[in-house]
N, C-alpha and C positions, 0 to 999 in steps of 0.2 A: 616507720615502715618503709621496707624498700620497693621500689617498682624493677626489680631487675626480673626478667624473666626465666622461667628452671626451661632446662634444656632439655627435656621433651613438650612444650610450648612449643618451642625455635624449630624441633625438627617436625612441627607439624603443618608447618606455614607451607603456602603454597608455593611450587617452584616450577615457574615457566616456562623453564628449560629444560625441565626431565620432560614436561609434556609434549617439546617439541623435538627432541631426542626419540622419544617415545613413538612420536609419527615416522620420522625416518627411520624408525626401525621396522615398523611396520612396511611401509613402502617398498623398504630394500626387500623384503622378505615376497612381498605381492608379486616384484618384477623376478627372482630368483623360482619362484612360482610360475610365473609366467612364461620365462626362459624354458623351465622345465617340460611345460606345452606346447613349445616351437613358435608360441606369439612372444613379440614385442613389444607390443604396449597395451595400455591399459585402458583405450581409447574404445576397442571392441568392447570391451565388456562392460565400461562403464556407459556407453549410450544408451543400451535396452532400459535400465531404471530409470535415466533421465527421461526418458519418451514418455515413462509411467505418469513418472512426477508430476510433469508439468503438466499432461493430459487430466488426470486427478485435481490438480491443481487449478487449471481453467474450467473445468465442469462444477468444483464446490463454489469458486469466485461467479457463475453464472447462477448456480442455485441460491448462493446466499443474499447474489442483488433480486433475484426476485423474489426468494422472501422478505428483504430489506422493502421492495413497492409492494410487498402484499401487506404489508403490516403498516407503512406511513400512510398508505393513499385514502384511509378514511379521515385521515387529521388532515391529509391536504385539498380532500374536496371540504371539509368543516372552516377552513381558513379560504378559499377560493370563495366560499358564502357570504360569508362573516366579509369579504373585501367586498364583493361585486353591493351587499346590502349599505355599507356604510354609503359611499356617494353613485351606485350605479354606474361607476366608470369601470373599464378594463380589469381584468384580476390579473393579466399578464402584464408584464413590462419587459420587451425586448431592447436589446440594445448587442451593438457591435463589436466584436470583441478582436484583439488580435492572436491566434495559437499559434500553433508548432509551424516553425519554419516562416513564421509572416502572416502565413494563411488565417482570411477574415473570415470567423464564424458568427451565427448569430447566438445569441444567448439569451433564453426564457427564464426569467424569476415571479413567483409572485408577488406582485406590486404593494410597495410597504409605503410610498411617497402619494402625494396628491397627484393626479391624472396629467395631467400640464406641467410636470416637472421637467420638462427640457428646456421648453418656452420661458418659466419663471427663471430655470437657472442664467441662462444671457443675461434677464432683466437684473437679478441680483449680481450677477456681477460686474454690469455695466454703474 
């Protein structure tokens, strides 16, 4: 049996370059458009939808993190129990971190190590 492929196969494969032929024909056609209106570029028109976007965009990204904490924070006061009951020590554990540009921030996790994990770690690695 042969594996040669029949020639409508071949002309159905995808081709990169019609797609990007494709765009420049478009474009040409937007600016001859736009020449036709006395603007220049495509600068005016294309801002109003970007303002939308990202406007829409930062108001879903604000509602989806607080449903993201309205939906975790009963598993994380049930884990902040569960820690403080095992040895009565801290459920937090802060530590030092370095972010953007150098700048030192602190940083809260809830504590998964024994209470004295700074103090022990010198000793173990001394």
């Amino acid at each position: 049996m042969s594996s040669v492929l029949s020639e409508s196969v071949v002309s159905e494969v995808f081709d990169p370059w019609e797609t990007i032929d494709a765009k420049h024909e478009i474009v040409a056609h937007e600016e001859q458009y736009l020449a036709d209106l006395g603007r220049s570029s495509t600068a005016s028109i294309n801002q109003s939808p970007r303002i939308v976007y990202f406007t829409v965009k930062r108001a879903f990204d604000i509602f989806g993190s607080l449903v993201g904490i309205l939906l975790s924070s009963p598993f994380l006061v049930i884990a902040a129990i569960l820690i403080w009951v095992e040895d009565r020590g801290p459920v937090f554990f802060a530590q030092t971190r370095i972010g953007k540009d150098g700048r030192a921030f602190r940083c809260f996790k809830l504590r998964t190590m024994v209470p004295n994990a700074d103090a022990l770690k010198a000793k173990l690695l001394s």
